[in-house]
N, C-alpha and C positions, 0 to 999 in steps of 0.2 A: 329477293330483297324488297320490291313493292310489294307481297304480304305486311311483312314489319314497318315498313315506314306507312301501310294504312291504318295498322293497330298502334304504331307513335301518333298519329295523326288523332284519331276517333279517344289517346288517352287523353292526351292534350286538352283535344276539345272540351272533355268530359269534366278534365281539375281545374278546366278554366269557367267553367259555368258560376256564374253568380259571385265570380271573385275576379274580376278586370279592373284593377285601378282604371282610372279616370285619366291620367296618364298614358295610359298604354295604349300605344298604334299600333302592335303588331306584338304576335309571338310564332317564333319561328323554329325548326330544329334539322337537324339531320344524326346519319348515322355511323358510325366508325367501329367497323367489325372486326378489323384488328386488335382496337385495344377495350371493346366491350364495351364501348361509349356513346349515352344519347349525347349528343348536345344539343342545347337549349339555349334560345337567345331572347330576351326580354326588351324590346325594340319600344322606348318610350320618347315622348316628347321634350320632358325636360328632364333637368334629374329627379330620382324617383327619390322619396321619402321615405323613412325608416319602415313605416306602413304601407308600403309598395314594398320593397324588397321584402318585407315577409312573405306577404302576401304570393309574391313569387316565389319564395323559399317553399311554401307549404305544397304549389304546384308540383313544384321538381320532387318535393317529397311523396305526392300521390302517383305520378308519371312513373316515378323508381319503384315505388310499391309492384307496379303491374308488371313491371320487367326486374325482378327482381333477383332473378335466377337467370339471369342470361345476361343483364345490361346494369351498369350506371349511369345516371344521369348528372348532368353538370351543366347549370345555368350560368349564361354571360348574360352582360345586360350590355344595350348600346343608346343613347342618346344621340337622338335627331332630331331639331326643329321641326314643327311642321314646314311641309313643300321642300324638305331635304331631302332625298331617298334614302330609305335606310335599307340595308348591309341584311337579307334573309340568308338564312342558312341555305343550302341545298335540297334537303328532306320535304321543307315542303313549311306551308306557315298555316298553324291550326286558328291563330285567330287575327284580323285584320278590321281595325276600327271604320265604320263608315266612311266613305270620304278619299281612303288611303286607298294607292293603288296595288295591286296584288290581286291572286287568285290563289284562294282558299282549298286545303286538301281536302279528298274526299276518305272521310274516315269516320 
């Protein structure tokens, strides 16, 4: 299982390159082998704009690509104030804005 959730981690990282709203404190996911499911959670500051949820849409779309033969992926978003702590998945969080607390997978 820590194989796959370092290659969820290292995809994550990779569709999140040069495409983080401004918005965004955290992306986070885990794994559910039962029913062949990443999830994906989009952990922002305030609510996200038609232009953030794309922009999160096109991730989850690259994420599924890589796993595409074994997994779906399925993004949730959560809204937290800054200084709220926000809700990470399990699996692990591929990206964490400066400032915020958390520890970043290694992937």
């Amino acid at each position: 299982m820590d194989d796959i959730l370092k290659k969820v981690c290292f995809s994550a990282k990779r569709a999140l390159e040069g495409q983080t709203p401004e918005a965004l404190r955290a992306y986070s996911f885990e794994i559910d082998q039962g029913n062949k499911l990443i999830r994906l959670r989009a952990h922002f500051a305030q609510p996200p704009s038609e232009d953030d949820l794309e922009t999160i849409s096109i991730v989850e779309t690259e994420i599924d690509a890589d796993f595409l033969d074994h997994f779906e992926a399925e993004t949730g978003v959560e809204v937290a104030a800054p200084g709220v702590p926000v809700s990470f998945l399990s699996g692990g969080v591929a990206f964490l804005r400066p400032g915020e607390v958390g520890t970043i997978c290694a992937g």
